[in-house]
Backbone as numpy.savetxt, mean C-alpha at the origin, in Angstrom:
# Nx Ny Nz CAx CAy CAz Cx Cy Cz
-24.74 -8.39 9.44 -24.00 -7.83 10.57 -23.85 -6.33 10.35
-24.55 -5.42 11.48 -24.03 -4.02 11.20 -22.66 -3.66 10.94
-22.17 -2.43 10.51 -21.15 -1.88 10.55 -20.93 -1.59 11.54
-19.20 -1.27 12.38 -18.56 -1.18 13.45 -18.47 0.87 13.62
-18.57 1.33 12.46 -18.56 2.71 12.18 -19.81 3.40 11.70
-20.60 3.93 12.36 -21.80 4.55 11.72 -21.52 5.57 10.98
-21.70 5.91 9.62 -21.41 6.88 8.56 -21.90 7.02 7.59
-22.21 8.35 7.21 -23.02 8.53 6.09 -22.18 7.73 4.67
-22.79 7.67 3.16 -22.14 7.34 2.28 -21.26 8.16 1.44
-21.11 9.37 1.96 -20.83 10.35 1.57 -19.21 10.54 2.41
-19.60 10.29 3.86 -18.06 10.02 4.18 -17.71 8.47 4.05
-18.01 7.91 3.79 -17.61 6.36 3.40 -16.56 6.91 1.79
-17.53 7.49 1.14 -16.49 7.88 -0.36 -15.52 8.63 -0.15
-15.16 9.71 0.83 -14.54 10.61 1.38 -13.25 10.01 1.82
-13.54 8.96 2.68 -12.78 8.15 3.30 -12.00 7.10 2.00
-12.80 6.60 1.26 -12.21 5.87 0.13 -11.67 6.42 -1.19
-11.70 7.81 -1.73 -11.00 8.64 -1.76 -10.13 9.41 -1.21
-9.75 9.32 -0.13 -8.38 8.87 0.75 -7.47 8.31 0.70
-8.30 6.99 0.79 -7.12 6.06 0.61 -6.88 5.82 -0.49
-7.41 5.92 -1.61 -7.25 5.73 -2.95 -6.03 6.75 -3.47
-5.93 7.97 -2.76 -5.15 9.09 -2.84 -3.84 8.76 -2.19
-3.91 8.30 -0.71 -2.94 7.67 0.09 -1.71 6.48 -0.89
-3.35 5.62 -1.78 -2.12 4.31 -2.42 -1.78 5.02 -3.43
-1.48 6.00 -3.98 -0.72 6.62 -5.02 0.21 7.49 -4.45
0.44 7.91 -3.59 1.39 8.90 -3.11 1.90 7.81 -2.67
2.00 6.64 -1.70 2.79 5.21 -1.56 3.07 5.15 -2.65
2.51 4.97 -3.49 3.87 4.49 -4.81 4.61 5.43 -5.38
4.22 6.63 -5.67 4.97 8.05 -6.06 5.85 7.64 -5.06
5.78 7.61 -3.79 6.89 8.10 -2.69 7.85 6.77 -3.52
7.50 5.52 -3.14 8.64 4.15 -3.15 9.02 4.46 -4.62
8.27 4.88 -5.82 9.18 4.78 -7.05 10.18 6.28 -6.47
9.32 7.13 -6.65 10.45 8.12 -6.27 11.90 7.83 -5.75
12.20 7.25 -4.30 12.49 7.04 -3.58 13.77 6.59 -4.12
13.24 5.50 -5.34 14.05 4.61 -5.72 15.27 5.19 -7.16
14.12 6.26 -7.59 15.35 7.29 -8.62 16.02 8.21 -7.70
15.86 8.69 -6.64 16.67 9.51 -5.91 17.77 8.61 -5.39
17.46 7.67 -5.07 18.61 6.73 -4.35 19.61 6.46 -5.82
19.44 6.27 -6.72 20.19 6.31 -7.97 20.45 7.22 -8.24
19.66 8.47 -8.44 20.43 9.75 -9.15 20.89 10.76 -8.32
20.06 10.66 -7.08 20.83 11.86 -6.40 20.90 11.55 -4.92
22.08 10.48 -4.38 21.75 9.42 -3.09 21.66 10.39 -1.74
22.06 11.57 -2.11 22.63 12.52 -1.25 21.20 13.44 -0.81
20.06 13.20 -1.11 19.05 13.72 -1.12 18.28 12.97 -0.05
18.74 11.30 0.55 18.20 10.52 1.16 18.13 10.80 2.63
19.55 11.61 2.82 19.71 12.08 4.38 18.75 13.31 4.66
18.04 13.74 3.87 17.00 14.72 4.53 16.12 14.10 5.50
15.40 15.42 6.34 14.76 14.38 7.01 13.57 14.18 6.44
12.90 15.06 6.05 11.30 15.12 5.09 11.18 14.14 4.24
12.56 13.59 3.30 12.65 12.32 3.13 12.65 11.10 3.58
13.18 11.32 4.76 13.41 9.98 5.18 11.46 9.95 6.22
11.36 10.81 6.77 9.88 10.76 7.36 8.57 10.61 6.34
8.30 11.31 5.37 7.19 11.32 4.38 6.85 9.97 4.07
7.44 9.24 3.56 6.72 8.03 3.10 6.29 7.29 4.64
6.78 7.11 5.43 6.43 6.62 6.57 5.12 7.40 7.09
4.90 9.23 7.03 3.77 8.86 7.10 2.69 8.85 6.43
2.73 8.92 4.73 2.07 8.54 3.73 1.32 7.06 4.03
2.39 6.07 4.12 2.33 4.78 4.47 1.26 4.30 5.52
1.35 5.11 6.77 0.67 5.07 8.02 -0.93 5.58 7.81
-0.74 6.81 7.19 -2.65 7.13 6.70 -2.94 6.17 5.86
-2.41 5.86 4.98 -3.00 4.93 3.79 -3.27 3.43 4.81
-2.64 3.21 5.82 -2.98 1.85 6.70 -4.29 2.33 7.77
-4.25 3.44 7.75 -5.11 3.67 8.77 -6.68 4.22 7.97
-6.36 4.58 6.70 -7.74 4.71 5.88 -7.95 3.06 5.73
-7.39 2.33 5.56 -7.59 1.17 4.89 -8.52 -0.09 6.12
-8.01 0.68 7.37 -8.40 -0.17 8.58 -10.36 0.77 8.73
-9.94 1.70 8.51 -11.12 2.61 8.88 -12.19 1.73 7.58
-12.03 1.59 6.41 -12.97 1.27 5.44 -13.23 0.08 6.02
-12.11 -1.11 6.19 -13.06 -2.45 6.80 -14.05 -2.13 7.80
-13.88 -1.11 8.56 -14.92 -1.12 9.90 -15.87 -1.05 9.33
-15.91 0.46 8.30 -17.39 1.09 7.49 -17.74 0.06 7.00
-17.61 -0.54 5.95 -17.82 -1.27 5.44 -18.48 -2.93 5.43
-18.22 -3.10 7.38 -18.49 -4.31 7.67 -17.89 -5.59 6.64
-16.39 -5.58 6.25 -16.38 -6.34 5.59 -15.58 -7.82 6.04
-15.82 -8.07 7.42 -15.09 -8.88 8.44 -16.39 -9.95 8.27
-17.49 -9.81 7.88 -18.68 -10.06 8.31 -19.27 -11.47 7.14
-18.51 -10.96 5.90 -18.71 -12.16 4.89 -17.49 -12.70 4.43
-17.03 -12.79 3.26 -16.15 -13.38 2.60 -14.62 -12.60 2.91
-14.03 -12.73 3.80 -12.93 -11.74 3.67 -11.45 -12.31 3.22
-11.39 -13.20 2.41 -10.09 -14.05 2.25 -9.22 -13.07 1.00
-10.08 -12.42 0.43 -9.33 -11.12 -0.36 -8.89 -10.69 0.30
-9.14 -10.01 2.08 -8.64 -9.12 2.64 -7.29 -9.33 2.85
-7.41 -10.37 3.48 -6.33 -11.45 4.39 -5.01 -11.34 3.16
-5.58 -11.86 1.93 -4.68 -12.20 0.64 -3.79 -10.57 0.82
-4.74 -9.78 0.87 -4.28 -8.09 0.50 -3.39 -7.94 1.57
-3.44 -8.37 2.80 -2.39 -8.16 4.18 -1.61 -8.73 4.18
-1.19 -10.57 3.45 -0.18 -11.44 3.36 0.81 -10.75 2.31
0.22 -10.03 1.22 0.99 -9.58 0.11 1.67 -8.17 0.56
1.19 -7.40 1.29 1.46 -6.31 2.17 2.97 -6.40 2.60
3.08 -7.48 3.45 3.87 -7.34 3.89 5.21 -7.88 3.21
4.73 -8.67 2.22 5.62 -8.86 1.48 6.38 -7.73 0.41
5.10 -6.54 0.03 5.71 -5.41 -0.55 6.72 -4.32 0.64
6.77 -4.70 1.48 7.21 -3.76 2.44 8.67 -4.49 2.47
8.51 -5.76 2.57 9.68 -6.66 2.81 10.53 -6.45 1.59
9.86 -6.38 0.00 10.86 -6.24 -0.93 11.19 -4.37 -0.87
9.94 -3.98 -0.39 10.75 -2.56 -0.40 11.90 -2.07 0.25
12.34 -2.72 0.99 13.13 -2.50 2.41 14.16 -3.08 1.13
14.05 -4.67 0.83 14.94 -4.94 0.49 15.56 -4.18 -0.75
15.11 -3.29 -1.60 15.03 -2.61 -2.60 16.18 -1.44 -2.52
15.97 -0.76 -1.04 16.16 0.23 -0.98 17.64 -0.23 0.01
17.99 -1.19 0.18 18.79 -1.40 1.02 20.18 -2.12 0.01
19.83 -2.69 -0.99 21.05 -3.29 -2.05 20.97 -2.43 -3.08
21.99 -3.37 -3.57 22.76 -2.41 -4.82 22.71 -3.66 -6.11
22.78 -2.84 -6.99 22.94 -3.72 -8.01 21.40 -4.57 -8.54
21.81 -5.81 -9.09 21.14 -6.49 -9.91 19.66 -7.34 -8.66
19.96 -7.17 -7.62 19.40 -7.36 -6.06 18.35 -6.16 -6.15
19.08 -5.27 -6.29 18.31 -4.10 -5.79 16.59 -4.04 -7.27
17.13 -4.36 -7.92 15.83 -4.26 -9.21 15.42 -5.26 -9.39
15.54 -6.27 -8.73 14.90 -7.84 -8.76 13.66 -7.32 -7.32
14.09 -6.91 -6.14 13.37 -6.59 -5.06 12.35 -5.43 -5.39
13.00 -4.55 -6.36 12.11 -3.26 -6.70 10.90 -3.78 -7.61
11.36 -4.55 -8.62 10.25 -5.39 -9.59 9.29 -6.10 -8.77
9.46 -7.04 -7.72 9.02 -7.72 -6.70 8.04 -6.49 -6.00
8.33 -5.79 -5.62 7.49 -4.95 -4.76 6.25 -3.89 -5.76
6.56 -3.56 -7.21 5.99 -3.55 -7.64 4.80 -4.64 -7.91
5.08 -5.53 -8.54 4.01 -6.95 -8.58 3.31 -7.02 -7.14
3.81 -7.06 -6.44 2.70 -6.98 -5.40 1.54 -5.77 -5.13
2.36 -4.77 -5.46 1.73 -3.51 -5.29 0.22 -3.79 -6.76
0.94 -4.06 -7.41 -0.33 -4.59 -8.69 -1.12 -5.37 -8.32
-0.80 -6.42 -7.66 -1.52 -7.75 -7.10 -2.85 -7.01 -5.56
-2.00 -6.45 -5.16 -2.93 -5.97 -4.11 -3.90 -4.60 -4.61
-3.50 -3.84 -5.96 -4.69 -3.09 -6.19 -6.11 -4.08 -6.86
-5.29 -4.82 -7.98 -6.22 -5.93 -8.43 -7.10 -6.37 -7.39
-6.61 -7.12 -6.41 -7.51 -7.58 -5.30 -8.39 -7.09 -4.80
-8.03 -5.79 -4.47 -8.80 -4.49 -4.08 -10.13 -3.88 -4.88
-9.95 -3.90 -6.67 -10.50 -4.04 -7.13 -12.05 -4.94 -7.15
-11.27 -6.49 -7.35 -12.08 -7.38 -7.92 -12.58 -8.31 -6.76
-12.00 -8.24 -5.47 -12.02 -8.60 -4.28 -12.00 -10.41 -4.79
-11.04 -10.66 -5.42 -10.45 -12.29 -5.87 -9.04 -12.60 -5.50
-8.88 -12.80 -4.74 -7.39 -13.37 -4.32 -6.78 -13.90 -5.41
-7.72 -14.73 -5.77 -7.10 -15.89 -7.03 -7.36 -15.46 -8.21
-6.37 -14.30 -8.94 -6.78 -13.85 -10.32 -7.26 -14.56 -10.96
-6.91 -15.83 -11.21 -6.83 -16.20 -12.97 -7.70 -17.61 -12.46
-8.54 -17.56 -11.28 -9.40 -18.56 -11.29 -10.64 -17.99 -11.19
């Protein structure tokens, strides 16, 4: 099956060096995020704060949509993908929840959103949903 995006390989790497750039500033931003809310909470009402990761978040979804097109990867095996979007939203869900409690809540959800964030580079990687099979 062709690709949905005609592109050289040169912007295909361009593009995946993007997003590769994108999923590290997502996590810089959410760890960040998460020592400012502890050490300095008063830093949260900015607005550059409160906007940046949202749209860090948004390129890194929108490089990530752009590579399936290039890539044609709708076309064979895509149950990694799917795995990588179910876990997605689950890191978003503990991030929210992370950033929203206090206490012994708040680092159970932050740990949680990490592991996923691991789980979905792995995937990304090795394109195996199922690590350890």
């Amino acid at each position: 099956m062709p690709t949905f995006i005609s592109t050289t390989q040169e912007e295909k790497a361009m593009i995946k060096m993007l997003h590769l750039m994108f999923v590290l500033l997502t996590l810089a931003a959410f760890v960040g995020k998460m020592f400012v809310s502890v050490t300095r909470p008063d830093l949260l009402t900015h607005k550059a704060v409160k906007i940046a990761p949202h749209v860090i978040s948004s390129l890194l979804l929108l490089s990530g949509i752009i590579l399936v097109f290039q890539g044609a990867w709708l076309s064979g095996n895509y149950g990694w993908l799917i795995a990588k979007i179910v876990v997605l939203f689950g890191f978003i869900g503990l991030g929210i929840l992370a950033m929203r409690s206090e206490g012994t809540n708040r680092w159970l959800a932050f740990g949680g959103a990490i592991v996923c964030f691991i789980y979905i580079s792995i995937v990304a990687v090795s394109k195996n949903p199922f690590l350890f099979l």
